[in-house]
C-alpha positions, -999 to +999 in steps of 0.1 A: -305-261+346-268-258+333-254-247+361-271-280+383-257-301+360-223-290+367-228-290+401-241-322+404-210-331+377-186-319+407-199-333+430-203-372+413-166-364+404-151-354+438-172-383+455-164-412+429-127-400+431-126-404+465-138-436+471-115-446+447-088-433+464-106-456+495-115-487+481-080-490+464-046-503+483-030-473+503-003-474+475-026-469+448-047-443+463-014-422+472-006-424+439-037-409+422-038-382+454+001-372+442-011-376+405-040-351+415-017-329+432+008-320+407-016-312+383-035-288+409+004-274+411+011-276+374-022-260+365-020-231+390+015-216+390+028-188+366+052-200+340+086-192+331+098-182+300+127-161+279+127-125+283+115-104+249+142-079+237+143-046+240+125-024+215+120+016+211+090+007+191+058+004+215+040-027+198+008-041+216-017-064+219-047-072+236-052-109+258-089-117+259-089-145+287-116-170+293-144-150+279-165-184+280-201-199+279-193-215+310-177-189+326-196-158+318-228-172+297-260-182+304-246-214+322-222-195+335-212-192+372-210-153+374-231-126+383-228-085+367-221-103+332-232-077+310-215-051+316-182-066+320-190-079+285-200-046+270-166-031+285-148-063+270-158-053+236-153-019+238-119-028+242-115-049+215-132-024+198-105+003+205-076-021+198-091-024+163-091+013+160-057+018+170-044-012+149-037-029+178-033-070+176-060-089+194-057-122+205-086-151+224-075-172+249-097-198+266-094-230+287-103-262+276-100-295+295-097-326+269-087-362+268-077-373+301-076-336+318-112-343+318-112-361+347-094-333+362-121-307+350-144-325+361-125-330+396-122-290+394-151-271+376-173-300+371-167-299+333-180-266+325-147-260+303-143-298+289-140-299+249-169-324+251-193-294+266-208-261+251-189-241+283-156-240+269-172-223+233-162-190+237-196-170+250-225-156+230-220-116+221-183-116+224-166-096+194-144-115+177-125-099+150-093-122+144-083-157+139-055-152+170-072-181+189-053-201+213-064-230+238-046-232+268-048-260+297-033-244+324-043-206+340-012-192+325-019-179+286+017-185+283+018-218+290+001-225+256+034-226+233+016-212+203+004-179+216+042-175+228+056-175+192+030-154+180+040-125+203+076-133+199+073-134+161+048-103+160+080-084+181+051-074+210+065-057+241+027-039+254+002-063+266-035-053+276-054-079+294-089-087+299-110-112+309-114-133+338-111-145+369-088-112+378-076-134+407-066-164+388-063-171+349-058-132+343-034-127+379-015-154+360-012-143+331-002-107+339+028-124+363+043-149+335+041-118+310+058-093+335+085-124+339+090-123+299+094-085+303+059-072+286+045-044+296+016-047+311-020-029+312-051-040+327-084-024+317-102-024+350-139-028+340-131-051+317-120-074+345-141-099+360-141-115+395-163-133+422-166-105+445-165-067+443-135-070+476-114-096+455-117-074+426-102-045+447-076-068+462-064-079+428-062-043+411-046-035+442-019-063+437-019-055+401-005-018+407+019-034+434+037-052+412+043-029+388+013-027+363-007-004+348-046-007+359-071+021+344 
């Protein structure tokens, strides 16, 4: 039932947007196509940001990305759930051992941005819906929780500081989708000079051949994938 409501949701959305964009002066509806466009651009492209300094001293965290109702719930859009979310918390699990820092990270859409998650997920991740609550059986063992509007962890200010003023240089990252919030996530921290390790079954994708592409890419560019 969840997920036909977000369907329908996206499709209302793309259909009222559009004949907006129709019914409007050419002017008008160029603008809200460019206004629409920079945020697909602004929401999709790895961030920039100032390169950690160099320590001896290996200090890590683990990234748990978008492990959302949503996402990976009930309502969620995924299939192979369960496992993914046993591995996920056996992570955690072993970060706790080794006195690792662990730190949440999921999307929410809010205030105007809703139009756009609406536009783009049909508003499975807006603050006004149960899909952007992180999902039911995840293991959460710390108050490091961040909210980030964009694919890129990084691009959520907060979580920045806290690794900068935590003096972490080792990043393990789970979560999903390995080809988008995750990919860029592991990019923007490879550009601040992190480490980077990627804890393969605790990865989650649409497909089994875009998982193997992204671990694939992953290992290209110069991370660590086990």
């Amino acid at each position: 039932m969840q997920k036909l409501k977000y369907m329908f949701i996206h499709l209302i959305s793309i259909a009222a947007f559009f004949t907006l964009c129709i019914i409007t002066p050419s002017l008008v509806a160029y603008f809200f196509l460019l206004l629409l466009l920079v945020r697909i651009v602004i929401f999709l492209i790895p961030s920039n940001g100032e390169r950690i300094r160099f320590r001896t001293e290996s200090k890590r965290a683990l990234l748990v990305i978008d492990l959302q109702e949503g996402l990976c719930g009930q309502r969620g859009s995924y299939s192979n759930k369960e496992p993914f979310l046993k591995a996920v918390n056996d992570t955690i699990e072993k970060a706790r051992a080794d006195g690792d820092m662990v730190i949440y990270v999921r999307q929410v859409f809010s205030s105007l941005d809703n139009i756009f998650g609406c536009l783009a997920m049909g508003g499975r991740l807006s603050g006004w819906d149960h899909g952007s609550d992180f999902v039911a059986g995840l293991n959460i063992i710390s108050d490091n929780q961040f909210i980030k509007h964009q694919q890129d962890a990084f691009s959520c200010k907060a979580l920045s500081r806290l690794l900068a003023e935590s003096e972490i240089n080792t990043l393990t990252i789970v979560g999903l989708d390995a080809s988008s919030c995750v990919y860029k996530t592991a990019i923007s921290s490879l550009r601040r000079g992190y480490i980077v390790n990627l804890n393969s079954k605790a990865l989650l994708s649409k497909s089994k051949s875009v998982m193997n592409k992204m671990l694939d890419t992953f290992r290209q560019k110069g991370m660590y994938v086990y």
